[in-house]
N, C-alpha and C positions, 0 to 999 in steps of 0.2 A: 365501075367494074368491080365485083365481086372477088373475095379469094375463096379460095377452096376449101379453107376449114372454117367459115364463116358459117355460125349456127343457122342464123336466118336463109341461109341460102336453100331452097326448097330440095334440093340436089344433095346436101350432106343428110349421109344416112344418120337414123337413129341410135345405131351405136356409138356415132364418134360424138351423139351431142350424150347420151350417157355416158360415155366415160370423160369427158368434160365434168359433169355435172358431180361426179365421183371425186375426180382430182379437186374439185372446186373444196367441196366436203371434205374431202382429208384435210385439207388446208386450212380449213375454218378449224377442224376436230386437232390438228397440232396446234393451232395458233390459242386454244381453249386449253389444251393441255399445259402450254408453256406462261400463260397467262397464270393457272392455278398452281403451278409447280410456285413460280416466284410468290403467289399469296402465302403460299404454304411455307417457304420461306422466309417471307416475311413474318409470318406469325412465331415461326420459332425462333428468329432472331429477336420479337418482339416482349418473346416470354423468356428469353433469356436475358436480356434488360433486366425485367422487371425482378427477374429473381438475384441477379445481382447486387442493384437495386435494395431489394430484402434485406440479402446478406448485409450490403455496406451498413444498412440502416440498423441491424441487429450486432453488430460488431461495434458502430460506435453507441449506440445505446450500454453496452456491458462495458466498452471503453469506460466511457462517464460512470458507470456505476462502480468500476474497479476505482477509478479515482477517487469517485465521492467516498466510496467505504472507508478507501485506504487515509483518506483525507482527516475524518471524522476522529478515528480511532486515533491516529499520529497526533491531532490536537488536542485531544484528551488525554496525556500525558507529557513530562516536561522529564522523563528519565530515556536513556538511550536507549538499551535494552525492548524496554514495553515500545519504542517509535519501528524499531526492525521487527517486532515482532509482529504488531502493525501492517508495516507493509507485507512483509515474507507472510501471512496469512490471507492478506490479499490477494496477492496473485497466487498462492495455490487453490485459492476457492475458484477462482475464475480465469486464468493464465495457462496456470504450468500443475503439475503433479505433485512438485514440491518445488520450494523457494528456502535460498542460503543469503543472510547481508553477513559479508564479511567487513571489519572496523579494524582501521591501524590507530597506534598509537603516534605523539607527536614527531617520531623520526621515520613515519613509513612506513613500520611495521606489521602487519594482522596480530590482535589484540584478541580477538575473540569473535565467533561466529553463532548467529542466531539463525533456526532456520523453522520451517514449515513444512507440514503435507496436508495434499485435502484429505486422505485418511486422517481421523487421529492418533489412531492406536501408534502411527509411522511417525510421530513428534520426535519422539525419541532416537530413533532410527538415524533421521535425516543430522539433528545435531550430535549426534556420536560420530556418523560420517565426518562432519563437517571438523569437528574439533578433536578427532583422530593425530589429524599431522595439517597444521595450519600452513595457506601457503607461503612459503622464503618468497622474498622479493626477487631474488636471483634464480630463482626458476623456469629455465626455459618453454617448458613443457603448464607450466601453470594459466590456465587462461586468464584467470585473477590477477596475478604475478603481471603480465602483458596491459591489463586494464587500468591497476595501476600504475604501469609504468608511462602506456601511450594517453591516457585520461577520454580513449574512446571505447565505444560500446564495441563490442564482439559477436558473431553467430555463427555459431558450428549448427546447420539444421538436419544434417547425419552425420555422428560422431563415431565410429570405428572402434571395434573391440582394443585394438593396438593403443587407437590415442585415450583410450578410457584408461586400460593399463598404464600408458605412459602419465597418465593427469593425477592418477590418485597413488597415494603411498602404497609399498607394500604390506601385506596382513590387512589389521583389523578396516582399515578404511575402504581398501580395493574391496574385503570381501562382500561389506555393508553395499557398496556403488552396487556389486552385481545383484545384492538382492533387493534393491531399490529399481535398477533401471537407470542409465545414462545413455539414452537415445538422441538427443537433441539440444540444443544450450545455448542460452542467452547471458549474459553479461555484459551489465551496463555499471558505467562508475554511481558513485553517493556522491554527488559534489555540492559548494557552497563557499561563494563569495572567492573564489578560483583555486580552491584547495579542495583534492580529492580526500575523501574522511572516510571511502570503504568502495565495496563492491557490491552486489545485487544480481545473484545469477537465479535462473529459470530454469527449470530440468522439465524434459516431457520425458517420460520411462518407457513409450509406445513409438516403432521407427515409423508407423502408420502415420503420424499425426507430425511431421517436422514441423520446426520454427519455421515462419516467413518474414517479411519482411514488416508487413503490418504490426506483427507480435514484437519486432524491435522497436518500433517506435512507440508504443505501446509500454514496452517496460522500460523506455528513456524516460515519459514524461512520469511513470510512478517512482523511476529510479532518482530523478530533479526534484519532488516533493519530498522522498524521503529524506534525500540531503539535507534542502532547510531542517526539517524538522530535527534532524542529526544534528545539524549544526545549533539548533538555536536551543536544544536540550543542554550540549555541551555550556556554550555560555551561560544557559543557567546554576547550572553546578559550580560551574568559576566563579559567576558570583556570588554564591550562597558560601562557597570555599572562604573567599578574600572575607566577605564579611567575618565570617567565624571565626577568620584569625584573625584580622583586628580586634573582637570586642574580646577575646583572651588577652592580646599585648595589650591593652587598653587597662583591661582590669590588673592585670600583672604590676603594669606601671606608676598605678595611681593606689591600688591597695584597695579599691572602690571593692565593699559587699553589700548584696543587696540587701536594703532596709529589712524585706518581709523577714532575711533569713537571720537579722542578729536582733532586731528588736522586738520584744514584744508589743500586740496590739495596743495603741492608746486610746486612754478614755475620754471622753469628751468632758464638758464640765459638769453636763447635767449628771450625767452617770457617776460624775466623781461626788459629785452633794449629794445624789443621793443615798451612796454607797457610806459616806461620812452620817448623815442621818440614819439611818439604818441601823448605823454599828453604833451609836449612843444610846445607853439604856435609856428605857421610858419609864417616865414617872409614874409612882401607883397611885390611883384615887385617892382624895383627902389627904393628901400629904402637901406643904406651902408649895413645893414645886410642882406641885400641879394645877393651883391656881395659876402660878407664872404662867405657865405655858399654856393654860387652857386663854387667859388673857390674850397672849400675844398672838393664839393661832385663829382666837373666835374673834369679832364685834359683840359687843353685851348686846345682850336684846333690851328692848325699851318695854 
C-alpha cells in the first residue's frame, strides 16, 4: 500500500515532488553553508595560532637578546656603577622607555641611582629624576621603599596622576616624572646570595602600551643577573680594599721600601771591569809600559 506523499506514486502531482526537491536543496545549500562557515572558522582560529605563535617566538627571541646584551656588557666590568648602567640600558633599548637601578648601602639604605633612556639626549633627565630625592625606606608611597622591604617584584601597568604625585618628591623631581612620562612600572628587587643590594624599576611614558605580565618576568630574570653581577663587583672591591690595607700595615710595620726606590741600579761585574779599565790611563807608544801591556794583552808572533 502506497502513502500519499510518496514521489513514486503515479497520483502525486508535480508540484509536491518539486517542492520536495526545493526543500531537499535548501537543505543540502544550508548544510554547505554551515560546513563553510565552521572552515572559515577554523582558518581564522588557525591563523590566530599562528600569529600568536609569531608573537611568543618574537618575544622570547628579544627576551634572550635583552639577556645576552645585558649579560655581555655586566661582565665586562667588575665596577658597580658601569654593571647598572649595563643593565638600566638594556632594557631601555628594548623593555621600557627608561630604566632606574637603585643600590642601598650596608644598613638598607638607597646610596645612589643609575638610570637610562632609549633617548639619549634624556640620560640626564632620567638620573636627575632619580637622584632628586632618593627613596626613605619608611615610605609608604615608594614603590622601591615596598620592594625592598617585601624582596618581591611589583607592577603598577596604569599608574594614576595622583599615585605619580604621591611617588615622587615635590619640585624638582615631580616636575622631571611629568616631562619624562610615568605611565606604567615595573620593579623588581637586585638580589644575591639572599640579600637584596638594590632595585631595578622599568617606566613606559605611553598609557597605550602598559606592563604585562610577561614584561615582569622578563625584568625578574634581567633583574637576578644584574644582582650577581652587583654582587660580585662588590666583593671585588673588598678585596682589592683588604688587600691595600694590609700591604700599607705591612710596610708601616716592618719599615720595608722598596729596593727600586732607595737604591741605585747595580752593576754587574762585567760592567764594573770594565768601567775600572776604561778609567786607567793608557800607555803611549814606545814607552817600557807599553811593551808590558802590549806583552801581556798580545801572543808574540813567531
Amino acid at each position: 500500500m502506497q502513502r500519499d506523499d510518496d514521489p513514486t506514486d503515479p497520483t502525486v502531482s508535480l508540484e509536491q515532488r518539486m517542492l520536495e526537491a526545493e526543500r531537499r536543496a535548501r537543505e543540502i545549500a544550508e548544510n554547505a553553508q554551515e560546513e563553510a562557515e565552521a572552515a572559515r572558522e577554523e582558518a581564522v582560529r588557525a591563523r590566530e595560532e599562528a600569529e600568536r605563535a609569531h608573537r611568543l617566538e618574537t618575544l622570547a627571541r628579544e627576551r634572550l637578546q635583552v639577556l645576552v646584551e645585558a649579560g655581555v656588557a655586566m661582565a665586562a666590568s667588575l665596577e658597580t656603577r658601569s654593571v647598572l648602567a649595563a643593565a638600566t640600558g638594556a632594557a631601555a633599548r628594548r623593555v621600557c622607555d627608561y630604566s632606574v637601578a637603585f643600590v642601598v648601602d650596608r644598613d638598607g639604605r638607597v646610596e645612589a641611582a643609575v638610570g637610562a633612556h632609549h633617548d639619549p639626549a634624556r640620560f640626564g633627565m632620567v638620573e636627575r629624576m632619580a637622584n632628586a630625592h632618593l627613596p626613605e625606606p619608611e615610605d609608604p608611597d615608594s614603590i622601591v621603599a615596598e620592594v625592598l622591604k617585601t624582596g618581591q617584584a611589583a607592577l603598577i601597568p596604569n599608574l594614576s596622576l595622583e599615585q605619580m604625585e604621591r611617588m615622587m618628591a615635590p619640585g624638582e623631581q615631580l616636575e622631571l616624572a611629568r616631562s619624562l612620562g610615568l605611565a606604567s612600572v615595573i620593579a623588581v628587587p637586585l638580589a644575591a646570595r639572599g640579600r637584596t643590594l638594590g632595585v631595578l624599576v622599568l617606566v613606559r611614558d605611553d598609557p597605550s602600551t602598559p606592563f604585562a605580565e610577561e614584561d615582569l618576568s622578563l625584568a625578574g630574570m634581567l633583574a637576578a643577573r644584574a644582582g650577581l653581577a652587583v654582587d660580585n663587583a662588590r666583593l671585588y672591591a673588598e678585596r682589592e680594599y683588604v688587600g691595600a690595607c694590609c700591604h700599607r700595615s705591612c710596610r708601616r710595620s716592618t719599615g720595608w721600601r722598596s729596593p727600586r726606590a732607595t737604591s741605585p741600579p747595580r752593576r754587574g761585574r762585567r760592567s764594573a771591569a770594565i768601567s775600572t779599565t776604561s778609567s786607567r790611563p793608557r800607555p803611549s807608544v814606545g814607552s817600557p809600559s807599553s811593551a808590558t801591556w802590549s806583552a801581556r794583552g798580545r801572543r808574540p808572533r813567531r
